[in-house]
Structures are given as structure tokens and as C-alpha cells.
Backbone as CSV, one residue per row, in Angstrom:
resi,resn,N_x,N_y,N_z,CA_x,CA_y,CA_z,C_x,C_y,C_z
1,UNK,213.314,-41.755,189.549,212.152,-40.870,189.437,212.242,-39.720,190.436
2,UNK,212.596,-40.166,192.052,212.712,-38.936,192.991,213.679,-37.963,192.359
3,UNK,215.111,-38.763,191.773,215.997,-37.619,191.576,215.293,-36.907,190.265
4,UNK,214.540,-37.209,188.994,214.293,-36.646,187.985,213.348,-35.311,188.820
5,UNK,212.355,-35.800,190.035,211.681,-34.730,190.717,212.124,-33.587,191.135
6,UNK,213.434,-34.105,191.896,213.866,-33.147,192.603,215.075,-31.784,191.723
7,UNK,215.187,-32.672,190.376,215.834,-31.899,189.516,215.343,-30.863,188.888
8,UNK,213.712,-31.044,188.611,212.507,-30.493,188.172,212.081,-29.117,189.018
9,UNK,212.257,-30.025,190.276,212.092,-28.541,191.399,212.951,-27.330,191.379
10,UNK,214.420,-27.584,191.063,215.255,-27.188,191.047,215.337,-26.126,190.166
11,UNK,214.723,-26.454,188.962,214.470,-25.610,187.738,213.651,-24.952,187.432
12,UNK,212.379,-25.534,188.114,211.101,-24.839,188.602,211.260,-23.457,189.406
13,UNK,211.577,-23.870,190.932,211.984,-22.816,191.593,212.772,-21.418,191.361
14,UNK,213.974,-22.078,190.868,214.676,-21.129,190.098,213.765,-19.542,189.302
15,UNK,213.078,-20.395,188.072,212.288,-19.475,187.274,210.676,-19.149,187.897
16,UNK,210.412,-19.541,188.734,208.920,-19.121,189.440,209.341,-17.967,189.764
17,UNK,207.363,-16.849,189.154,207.134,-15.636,189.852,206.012,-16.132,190.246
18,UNK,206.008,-15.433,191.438,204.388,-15.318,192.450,203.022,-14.966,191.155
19,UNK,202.367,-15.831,191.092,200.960,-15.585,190.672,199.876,-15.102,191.249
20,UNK,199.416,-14.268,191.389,198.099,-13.877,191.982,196.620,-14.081,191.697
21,UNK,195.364,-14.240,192.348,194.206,-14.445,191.485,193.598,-13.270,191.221
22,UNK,193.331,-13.300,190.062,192.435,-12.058,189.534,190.987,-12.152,190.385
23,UNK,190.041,-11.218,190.291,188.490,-10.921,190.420,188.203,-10.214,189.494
24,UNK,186.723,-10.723,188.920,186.068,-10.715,188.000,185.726,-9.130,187.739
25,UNK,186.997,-8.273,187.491,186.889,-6.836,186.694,185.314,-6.179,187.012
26,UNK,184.990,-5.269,187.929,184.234,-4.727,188.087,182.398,-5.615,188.990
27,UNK,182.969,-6.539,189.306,181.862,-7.337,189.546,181.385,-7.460,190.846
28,UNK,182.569,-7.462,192.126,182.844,-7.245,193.553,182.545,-8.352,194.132
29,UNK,183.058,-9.601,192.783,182.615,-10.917,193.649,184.148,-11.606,193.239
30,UNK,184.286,-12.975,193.462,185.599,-13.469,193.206,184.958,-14.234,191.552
31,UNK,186.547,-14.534,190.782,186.514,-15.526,189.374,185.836,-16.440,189.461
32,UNK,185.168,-16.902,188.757,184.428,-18.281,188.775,185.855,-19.261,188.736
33,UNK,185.796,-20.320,189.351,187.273,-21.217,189.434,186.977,-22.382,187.965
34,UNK,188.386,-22.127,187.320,188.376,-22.972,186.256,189.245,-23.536,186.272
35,UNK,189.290,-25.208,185.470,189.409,-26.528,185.879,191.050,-26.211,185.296
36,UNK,192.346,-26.895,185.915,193.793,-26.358,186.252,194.325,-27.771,185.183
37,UNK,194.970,-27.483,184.137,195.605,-28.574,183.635,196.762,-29.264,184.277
38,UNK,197.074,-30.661,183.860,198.074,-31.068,183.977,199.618,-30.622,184.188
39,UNK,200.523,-30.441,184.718,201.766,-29.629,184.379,202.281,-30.203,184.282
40,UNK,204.391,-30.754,183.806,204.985,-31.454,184.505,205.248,-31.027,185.705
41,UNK,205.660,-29.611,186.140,206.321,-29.482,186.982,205.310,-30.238,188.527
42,UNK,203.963,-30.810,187.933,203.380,-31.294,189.469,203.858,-32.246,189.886
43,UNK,204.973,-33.230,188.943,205.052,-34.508,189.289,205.994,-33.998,190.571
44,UNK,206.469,-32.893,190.808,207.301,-32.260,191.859,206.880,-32.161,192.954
45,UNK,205.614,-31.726,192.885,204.707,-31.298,194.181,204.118,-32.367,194.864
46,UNK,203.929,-32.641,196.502,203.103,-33.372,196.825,201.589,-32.958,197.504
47,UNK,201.003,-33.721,198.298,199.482,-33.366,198.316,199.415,-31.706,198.807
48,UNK,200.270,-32.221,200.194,200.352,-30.534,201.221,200.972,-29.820,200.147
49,UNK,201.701,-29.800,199.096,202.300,-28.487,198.331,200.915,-28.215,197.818
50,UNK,199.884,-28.798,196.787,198.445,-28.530,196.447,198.251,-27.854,197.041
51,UNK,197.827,-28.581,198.643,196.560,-28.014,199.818,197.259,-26.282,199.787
52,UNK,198.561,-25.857,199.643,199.068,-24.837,200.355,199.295,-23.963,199.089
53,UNK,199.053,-24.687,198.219,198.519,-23.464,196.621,197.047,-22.996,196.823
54,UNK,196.213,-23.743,197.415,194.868,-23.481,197.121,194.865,-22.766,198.125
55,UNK,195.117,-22.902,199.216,195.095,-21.987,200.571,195.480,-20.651,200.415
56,UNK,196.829,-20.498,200.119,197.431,-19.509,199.769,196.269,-18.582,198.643
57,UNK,195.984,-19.529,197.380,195.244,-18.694,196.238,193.931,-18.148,197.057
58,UNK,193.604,-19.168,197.897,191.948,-18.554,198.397,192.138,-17.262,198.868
59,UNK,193.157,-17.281,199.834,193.243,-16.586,200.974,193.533,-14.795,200.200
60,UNK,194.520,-14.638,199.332,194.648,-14.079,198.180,193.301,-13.152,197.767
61,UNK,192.467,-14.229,197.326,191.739,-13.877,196.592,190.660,-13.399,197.659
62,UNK,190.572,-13.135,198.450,189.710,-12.938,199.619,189.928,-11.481,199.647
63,UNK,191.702,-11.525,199.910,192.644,-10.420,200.269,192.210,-9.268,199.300
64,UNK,192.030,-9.600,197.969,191.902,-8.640,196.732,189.877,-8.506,196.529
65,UNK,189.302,-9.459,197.324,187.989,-8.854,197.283,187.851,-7.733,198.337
66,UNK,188.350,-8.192,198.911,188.016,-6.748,200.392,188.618,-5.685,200.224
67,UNK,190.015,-5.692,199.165,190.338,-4.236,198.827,189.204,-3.764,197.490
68,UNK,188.741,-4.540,197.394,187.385,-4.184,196.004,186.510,-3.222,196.723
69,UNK,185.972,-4.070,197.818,184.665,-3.762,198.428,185.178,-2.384,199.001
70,UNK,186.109,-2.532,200.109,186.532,-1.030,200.494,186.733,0.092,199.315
71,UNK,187.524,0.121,198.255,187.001,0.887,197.358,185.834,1.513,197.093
72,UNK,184.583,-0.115,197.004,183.193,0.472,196.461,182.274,1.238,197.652
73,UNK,183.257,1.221,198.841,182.321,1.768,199.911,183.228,3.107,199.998
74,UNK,184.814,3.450,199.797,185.797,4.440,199.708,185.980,5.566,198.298
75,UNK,185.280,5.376,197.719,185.792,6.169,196.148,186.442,7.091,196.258
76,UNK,186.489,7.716,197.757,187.941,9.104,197.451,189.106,8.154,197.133
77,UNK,188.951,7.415,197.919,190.218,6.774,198.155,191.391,6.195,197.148
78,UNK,190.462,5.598,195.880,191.351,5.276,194.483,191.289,6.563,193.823
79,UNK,190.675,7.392,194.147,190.775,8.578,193.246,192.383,9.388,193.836
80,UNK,192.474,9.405,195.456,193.774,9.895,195.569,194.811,9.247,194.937
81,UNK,194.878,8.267,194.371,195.966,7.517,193.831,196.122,7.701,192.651
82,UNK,195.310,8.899,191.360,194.822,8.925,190.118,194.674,7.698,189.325
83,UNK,194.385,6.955,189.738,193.726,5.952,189.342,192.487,5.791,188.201
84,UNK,192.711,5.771,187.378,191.291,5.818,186.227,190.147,4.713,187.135
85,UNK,190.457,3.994,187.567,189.399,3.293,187.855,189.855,2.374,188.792
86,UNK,188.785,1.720,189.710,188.983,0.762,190.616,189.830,-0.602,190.295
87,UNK,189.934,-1.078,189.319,190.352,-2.166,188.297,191.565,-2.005,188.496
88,UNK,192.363,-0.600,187.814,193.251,-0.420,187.530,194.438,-0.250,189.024
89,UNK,193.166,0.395,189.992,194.761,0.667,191.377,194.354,-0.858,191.833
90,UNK,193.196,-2.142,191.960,193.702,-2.749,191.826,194.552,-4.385,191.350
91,UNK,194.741,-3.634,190.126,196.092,-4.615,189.055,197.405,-3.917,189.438
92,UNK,197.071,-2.774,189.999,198.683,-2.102,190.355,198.817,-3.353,191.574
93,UNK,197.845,-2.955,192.711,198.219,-3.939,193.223,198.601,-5.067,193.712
94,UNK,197.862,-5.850,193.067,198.391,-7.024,192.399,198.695,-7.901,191.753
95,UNK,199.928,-6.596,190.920,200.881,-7.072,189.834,201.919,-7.831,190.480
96,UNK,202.073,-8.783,190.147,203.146,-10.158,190.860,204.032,-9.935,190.680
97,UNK,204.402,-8.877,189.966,206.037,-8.063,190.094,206.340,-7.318,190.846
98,UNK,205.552,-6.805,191.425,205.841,-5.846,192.272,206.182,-6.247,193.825
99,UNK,205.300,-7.929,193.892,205.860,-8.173,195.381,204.900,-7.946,196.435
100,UNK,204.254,-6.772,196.006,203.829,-6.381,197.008,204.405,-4.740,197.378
101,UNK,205.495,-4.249,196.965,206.003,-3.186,197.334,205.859,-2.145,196.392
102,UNK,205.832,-1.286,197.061,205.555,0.551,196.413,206.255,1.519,196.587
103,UNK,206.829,2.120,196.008,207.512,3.676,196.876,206.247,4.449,197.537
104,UNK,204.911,4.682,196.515,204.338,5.503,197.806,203.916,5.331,199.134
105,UNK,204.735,3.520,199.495,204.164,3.416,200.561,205.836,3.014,201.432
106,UNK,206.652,3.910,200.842,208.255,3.315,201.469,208.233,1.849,201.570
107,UNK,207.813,1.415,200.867,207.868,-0.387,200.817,207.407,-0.947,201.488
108,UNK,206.972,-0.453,202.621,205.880,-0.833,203.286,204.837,-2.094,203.006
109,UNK,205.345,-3.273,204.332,204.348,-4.268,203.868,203.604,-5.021,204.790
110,UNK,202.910,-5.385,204.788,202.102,-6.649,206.017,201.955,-5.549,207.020
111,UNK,202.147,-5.981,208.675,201.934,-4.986,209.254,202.036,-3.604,209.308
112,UNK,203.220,-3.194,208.781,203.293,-1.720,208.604,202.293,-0.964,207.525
113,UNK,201.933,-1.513,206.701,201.327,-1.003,205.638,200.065,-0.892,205.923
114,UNK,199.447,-1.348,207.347,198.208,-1.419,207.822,198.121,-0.067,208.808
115,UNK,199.233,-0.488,209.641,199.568,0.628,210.550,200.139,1.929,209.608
116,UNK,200.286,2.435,208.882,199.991,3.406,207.634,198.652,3.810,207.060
117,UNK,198.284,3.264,206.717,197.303,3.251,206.268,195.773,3.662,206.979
118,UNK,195.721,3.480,208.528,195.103,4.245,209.309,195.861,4.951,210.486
119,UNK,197.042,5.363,209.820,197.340,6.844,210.726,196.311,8.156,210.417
120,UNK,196.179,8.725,211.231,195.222,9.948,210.800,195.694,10.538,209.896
121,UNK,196.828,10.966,210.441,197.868,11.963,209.461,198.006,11.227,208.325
122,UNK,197.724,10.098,207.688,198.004,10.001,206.102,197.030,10.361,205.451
123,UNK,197.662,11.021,204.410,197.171,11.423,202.701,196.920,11.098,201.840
124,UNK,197.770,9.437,201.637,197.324,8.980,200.434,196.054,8.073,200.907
125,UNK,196.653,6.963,199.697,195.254,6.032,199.907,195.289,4.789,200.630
126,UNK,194.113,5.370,201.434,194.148,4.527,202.724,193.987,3.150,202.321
127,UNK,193.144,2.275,201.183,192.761,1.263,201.484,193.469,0.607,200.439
128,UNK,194.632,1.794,199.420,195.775,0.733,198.926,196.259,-0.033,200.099
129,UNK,196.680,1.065,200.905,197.646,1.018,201.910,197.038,-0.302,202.565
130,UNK,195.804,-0.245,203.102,195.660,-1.292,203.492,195.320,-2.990,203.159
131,UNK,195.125,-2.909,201.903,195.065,-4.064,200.890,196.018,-4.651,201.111
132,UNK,197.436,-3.583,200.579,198.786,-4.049,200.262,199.105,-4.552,201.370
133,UNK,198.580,-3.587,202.757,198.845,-4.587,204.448,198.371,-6.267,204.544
134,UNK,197.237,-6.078,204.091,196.781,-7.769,204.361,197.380,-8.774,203.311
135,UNK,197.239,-8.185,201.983,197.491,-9.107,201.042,198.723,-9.801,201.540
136,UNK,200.116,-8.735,201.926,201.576,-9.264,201.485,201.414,-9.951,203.324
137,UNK,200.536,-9.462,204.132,200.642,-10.546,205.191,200.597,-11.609,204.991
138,UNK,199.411,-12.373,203.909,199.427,-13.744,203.644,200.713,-13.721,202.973
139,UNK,201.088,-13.292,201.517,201.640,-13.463,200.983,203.416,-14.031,201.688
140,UNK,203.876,-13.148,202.731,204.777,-13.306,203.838,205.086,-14.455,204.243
141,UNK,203.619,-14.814,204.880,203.384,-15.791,205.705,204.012,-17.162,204.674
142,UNK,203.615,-17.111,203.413,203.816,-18.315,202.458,205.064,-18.199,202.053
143,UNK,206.117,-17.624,202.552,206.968,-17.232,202.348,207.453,-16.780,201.203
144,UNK,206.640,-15.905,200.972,206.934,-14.753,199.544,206.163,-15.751,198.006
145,UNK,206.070,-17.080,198.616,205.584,-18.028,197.221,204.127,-18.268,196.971
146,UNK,203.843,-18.232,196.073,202.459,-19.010,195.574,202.139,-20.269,194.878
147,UNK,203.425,-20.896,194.795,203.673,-22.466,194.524,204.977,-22.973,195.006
148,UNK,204.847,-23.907,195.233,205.420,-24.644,196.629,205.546,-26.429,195.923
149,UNK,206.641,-26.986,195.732,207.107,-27.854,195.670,207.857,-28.990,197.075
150,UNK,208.228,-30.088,196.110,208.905,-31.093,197.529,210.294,-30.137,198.550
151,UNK,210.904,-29.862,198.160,211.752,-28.600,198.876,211.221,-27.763,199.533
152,UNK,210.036,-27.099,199.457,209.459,-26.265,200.261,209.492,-26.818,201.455
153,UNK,209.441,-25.724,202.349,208.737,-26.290,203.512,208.097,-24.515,204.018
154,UNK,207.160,-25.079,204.534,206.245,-23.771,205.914,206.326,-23.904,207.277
155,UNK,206.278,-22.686,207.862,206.703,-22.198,209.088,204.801,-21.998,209.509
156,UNK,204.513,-23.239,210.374,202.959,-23.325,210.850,203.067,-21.707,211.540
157,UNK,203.749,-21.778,212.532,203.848,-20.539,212.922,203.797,-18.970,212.855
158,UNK,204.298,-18.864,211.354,204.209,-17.550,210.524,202.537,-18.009,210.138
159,UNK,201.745,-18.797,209.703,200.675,-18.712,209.171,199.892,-18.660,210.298
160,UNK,199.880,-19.451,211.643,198.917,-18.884,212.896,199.221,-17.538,213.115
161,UNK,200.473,-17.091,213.117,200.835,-15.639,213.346,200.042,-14.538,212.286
162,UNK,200.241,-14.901,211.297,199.509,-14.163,210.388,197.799,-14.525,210.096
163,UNK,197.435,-14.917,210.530,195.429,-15.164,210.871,195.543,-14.637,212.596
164,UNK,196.291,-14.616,212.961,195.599,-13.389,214.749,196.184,-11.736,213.691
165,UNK,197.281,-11.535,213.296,197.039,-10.564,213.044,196.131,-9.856,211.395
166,UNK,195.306,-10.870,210.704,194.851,-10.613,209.823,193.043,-10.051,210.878
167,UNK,192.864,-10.863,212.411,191.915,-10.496,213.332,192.445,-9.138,213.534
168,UNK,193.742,-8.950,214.490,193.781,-7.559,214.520,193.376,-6.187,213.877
169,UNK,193.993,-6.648,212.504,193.644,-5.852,210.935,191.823,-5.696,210.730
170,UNK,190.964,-6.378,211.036,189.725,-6.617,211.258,189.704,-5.444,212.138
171,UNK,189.951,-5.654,213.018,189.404,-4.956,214.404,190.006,-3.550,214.068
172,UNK,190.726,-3.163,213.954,191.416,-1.880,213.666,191.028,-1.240,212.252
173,UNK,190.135,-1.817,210.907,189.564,-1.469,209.870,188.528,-0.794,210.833
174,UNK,187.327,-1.502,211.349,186.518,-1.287,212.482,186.288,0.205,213.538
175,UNK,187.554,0.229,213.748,187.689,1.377,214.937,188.485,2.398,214.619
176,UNK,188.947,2.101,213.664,189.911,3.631,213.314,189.084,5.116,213.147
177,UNK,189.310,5.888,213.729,188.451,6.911,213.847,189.379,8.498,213.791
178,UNK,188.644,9.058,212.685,189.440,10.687,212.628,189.370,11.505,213.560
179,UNK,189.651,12.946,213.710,189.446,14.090,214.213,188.136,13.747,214.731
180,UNK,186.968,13.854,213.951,185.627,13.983,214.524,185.075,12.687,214.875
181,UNK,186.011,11.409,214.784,185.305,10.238,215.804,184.777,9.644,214.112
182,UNK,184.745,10.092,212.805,184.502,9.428,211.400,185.070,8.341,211.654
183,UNK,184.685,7.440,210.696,185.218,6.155,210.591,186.695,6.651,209.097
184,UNK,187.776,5.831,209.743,188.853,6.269,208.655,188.185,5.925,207.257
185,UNK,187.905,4.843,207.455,187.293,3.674,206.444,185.932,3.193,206.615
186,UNK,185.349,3.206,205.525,183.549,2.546,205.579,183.995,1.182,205.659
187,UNK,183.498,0.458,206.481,183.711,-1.184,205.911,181.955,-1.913,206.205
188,UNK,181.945,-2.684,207.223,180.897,-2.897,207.647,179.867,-2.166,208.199
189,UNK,178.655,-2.229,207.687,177.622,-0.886,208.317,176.339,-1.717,208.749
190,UNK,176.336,-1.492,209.816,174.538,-1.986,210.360,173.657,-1.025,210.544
191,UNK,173.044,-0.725,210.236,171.980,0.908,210.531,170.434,0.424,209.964
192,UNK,169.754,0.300,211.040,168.242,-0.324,211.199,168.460,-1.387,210.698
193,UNK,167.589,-1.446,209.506,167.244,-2.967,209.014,168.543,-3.090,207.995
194,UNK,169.717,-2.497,207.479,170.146,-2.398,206.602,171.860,-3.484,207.312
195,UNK,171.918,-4.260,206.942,173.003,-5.101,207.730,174.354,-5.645,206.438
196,UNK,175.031,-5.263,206.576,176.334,-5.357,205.551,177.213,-5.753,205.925
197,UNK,177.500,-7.056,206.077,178.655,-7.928,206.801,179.481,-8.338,205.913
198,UNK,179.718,-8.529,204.896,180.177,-8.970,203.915,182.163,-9.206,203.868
199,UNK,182.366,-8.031,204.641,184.048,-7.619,204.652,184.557,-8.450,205.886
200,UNK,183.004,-8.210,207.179,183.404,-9.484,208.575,183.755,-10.624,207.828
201,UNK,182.823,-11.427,206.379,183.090,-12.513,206.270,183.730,-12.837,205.156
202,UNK,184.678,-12.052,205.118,186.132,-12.383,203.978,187.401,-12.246,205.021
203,UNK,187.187,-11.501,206.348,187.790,-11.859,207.222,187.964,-13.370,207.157
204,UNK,186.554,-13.275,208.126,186.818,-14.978,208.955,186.967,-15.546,207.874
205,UNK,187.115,-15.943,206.243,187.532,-16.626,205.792,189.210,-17.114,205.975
206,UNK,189.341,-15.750,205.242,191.513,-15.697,205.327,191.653,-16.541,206.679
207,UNK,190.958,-15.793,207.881,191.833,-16.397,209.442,191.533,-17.661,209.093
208,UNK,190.034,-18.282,208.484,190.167,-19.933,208.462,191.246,-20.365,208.061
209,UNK,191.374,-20.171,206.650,192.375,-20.724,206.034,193.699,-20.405,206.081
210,UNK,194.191,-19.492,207.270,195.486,-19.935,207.551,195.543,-20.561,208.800
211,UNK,194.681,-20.533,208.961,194.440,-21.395,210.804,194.819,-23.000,210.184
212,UNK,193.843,-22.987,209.034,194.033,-24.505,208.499,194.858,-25.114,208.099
213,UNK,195.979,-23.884,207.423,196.957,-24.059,206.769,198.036,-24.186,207.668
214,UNK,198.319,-23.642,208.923,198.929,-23.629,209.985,199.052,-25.206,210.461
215,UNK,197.719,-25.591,210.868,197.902,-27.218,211.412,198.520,-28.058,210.517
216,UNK,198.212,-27.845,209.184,198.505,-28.485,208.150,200.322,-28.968,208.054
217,UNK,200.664,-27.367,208.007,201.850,-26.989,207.936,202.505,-28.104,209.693
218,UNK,201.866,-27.967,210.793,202.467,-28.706,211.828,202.534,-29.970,211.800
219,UNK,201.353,-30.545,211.547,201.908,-31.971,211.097,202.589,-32.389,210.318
220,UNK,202.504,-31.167,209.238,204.303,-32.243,208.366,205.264,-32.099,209.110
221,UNK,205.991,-30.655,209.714,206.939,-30.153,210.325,207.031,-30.983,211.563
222,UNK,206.034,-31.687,212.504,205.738,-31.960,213.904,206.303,-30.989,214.966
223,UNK,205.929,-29.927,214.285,206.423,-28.354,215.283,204.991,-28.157,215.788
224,UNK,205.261,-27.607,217.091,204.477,-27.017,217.546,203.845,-25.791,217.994
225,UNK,202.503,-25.363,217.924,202.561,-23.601,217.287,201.999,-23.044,218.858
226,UNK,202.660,-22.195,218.803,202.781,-21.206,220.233,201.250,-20.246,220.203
227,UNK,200.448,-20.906,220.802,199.619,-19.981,220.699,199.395,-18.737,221.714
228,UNK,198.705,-17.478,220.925,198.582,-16.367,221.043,197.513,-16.065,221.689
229,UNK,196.791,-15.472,222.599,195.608,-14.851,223.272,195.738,-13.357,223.556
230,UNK,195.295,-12.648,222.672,195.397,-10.993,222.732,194.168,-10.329,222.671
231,UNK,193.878,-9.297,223.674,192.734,-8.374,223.422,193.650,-7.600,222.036
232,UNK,192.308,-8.095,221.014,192.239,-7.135,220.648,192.419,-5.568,220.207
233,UNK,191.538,-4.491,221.489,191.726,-3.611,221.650,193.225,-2.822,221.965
234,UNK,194.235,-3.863,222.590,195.271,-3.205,222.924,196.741,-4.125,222.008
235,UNK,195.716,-5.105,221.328,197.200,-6.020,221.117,197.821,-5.523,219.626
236,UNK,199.424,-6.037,219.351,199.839,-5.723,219.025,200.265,-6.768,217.445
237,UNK,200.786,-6.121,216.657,200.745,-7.648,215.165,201.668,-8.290,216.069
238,UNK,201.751,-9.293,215.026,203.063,-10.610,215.754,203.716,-10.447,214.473
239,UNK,205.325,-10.881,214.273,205.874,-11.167,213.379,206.001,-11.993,212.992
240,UNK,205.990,-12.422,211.484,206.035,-13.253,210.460,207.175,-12.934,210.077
């Protein structure tokens, strides 16, 4: 039976493309979650391969609401991309063929694509740019996969690494500021009674769930994860 598994994986792996989760086309909330059939290829997978599909998909899908919301608070912003519509720049972005990569962004991915994306001096669109930064950070971190079999294994490390710098990415959406001290990007707005947190808490989701996914990942491995303590204000991504 192990060897019929591990033969399965074999063939599996081979032909797997990265899947991504959709959001509910114009709605600015995530898919309602519907119930996942049987496969063979699960008899392959064990519990932690599950836990690290769902993690991965949440985290994802978090990733592709906050490039929603920035849109609905940005509208120059998909318009520099001629984009017919918010929907459409993003399914460009995440089309599971693509990876994650773009020419208009020199391929640009995970950290760099963040650090792009609020240079002053850029032109295009800032909050592709920065979508495509967070998304392919998780995406990285899982090592390029979105299903994960007995052969897999994760690097706890790349996933703690990637939740401090998905905080960084937070903090720097936050403070990026133009010529006149503008915000590069609208994200979160408090002004009197009017309080809009919504993007803080698709943050702290992602960092949960790779924080979670991180320990997860250490106790199978029994590696131990180097932790990080950075201001913020001056610190720098970590590599994945």
C-alpha cells in the first residue's frame, strides 16, 4: 500500500499546477467554502499535507482579498494597468500559470515586488505590484506548491520568515508616503467616528496562519526556528 502511495505521489507531483482560491467576483468578501470530494491522489497525503493545503489556501485567499480591497479604496490604480475591471487585473493575477510573475514587473516577486511597488518613482500599478508582493511571499514560502503530498516536506523557517515579513509589508502599506507626505496607498482609515480596519485584519490573519503553519512545519521536521525581533520602522524582509 505505502509503495502504491508513494508511486501515486510520484505521478501526482509530476503533473500538479498551483491552484489558487478565487473571491466571490465583485463582492470584496472571500468564496463561501464548499464541501472538497474524495480524490485518489489523497490516499498520498497525510494529516500535516491537509493542515498545509488549508493554510496555504487561507492564507492565499486573504492575500487576493486585500488586493480587492486596495483596489476598492485605489481605482487609479487598476485603471493604470487597462484593466476593464477590478475582476479582471485580479484573475491576471492570480492565474496559476503565471506563478506569480510579470514582465511589467521584471518578474519581480515576494519582497521585491513590494519594495516596487511603493517606490515613489513608480508608474505603474502600485497595488498589482503589491498583491503580487504578498501573494507569491506565501506562495514562496510553500515552496512554489499548493498541494503537498508524503514527499513534501516544509522549511518552518521560510514560513516564520515569511509572516515577520508579511508584518513588515503591513507596516510599509501604512507609511509609504509621496512628495506631499500622501499616502502611496489608501488602506486603513480612521477619521472621527469612521474606523476601517478591515486590511489590519487580513493581515493578522496571513501572519497567524503562517506562524501556525511554521510550528506545524517544526514538529514534523524537529528543526528549530530562529527567531526574529525587528523594529519595524527600520527592519528589513528576511529571505525565503
Amino acid at each position: 500500500m505505502r509503495w502504491a502511495a508513494l508511486t501515486l505521489v510520484t505521478v501526482v507531483a509530476c503533473t500538479a499546477t498551483p491552484t489558487f482560491p478565487p473571491s466571490a467576483p465583485g463582492s470584496g468578501k472571500r468564496s463561501l467554502p464548499t464541501e472538497r470530494e474524495f480524490r485518489p491522489s489523497d490516499l498520498a497525503k497525510s494529516d500535516i499535507d491537509i493542515a498545509a493545503e488549508l493554510h496555504a489556501r487561507e492564507c492565499l485567499a486573504s492575500a487576493r482579498l486585500l488586493m480587492e480591497k486596495l483596489y476598492r479604496r485605489n481605482p487609479r490604480e487598476w485603471r493604470k494597468g487597462n484593466y476593464p475591471s477590478i475582476d479582471a487585473a485580479l484573475a491576471r493575477a492570480f492565474n496559476a500559470r503565471s506563478e506569480f510573475r510579470f514582465a511589467e514587473l521584471g518578474d519581480a516577486r515576494g519582497a521585491d515586488a513590494i519594495v516596487l511597488a511603493l517606490k515613489r518613482e513608480y508608474a505603474g500599478d502600485r497595488v498589482f505590484a503589491f498583491g503580487v508582493g504578498v501573494a507569491s511571499m506565501v506562495f514562496l514560502a510553500y515552496n512554489e506548491k499548493t498541494e503537498f503530498y508524503l514527499t513534501d516536506s516544509l522549511d518552518p523557517q521560510k514560513l516564520y520568515n515569511s509572516a515577520r515579513n508579511i508584518e513588515i509589508a503591513a507596516w510599509k502599506l501604512a507609511n509609504a508616503r509621496g512628495e506631499g507626505s500622501e499616502p502611496l496607498l489608501l488602506s486603513n482609515e480612521i477619521s472621527g467616528d469612521v474606523r476601517n480596519l478591515s486590511f489590519e485584519r487580513e493581515f493578522g490573519k496571513m501572519i497567524a496562519y503562517q506562524d501556525v503553519m511554521a510550528q506545524i512545519a517544526a514538529q514534523r521536521t524537529n528543526r528549530v526556528i530562529r527567531r526574529v525581533v525587528q523594529n519595524l520602522a527600520t527592519a528589513v524582509f528576511l529571505p525565503i
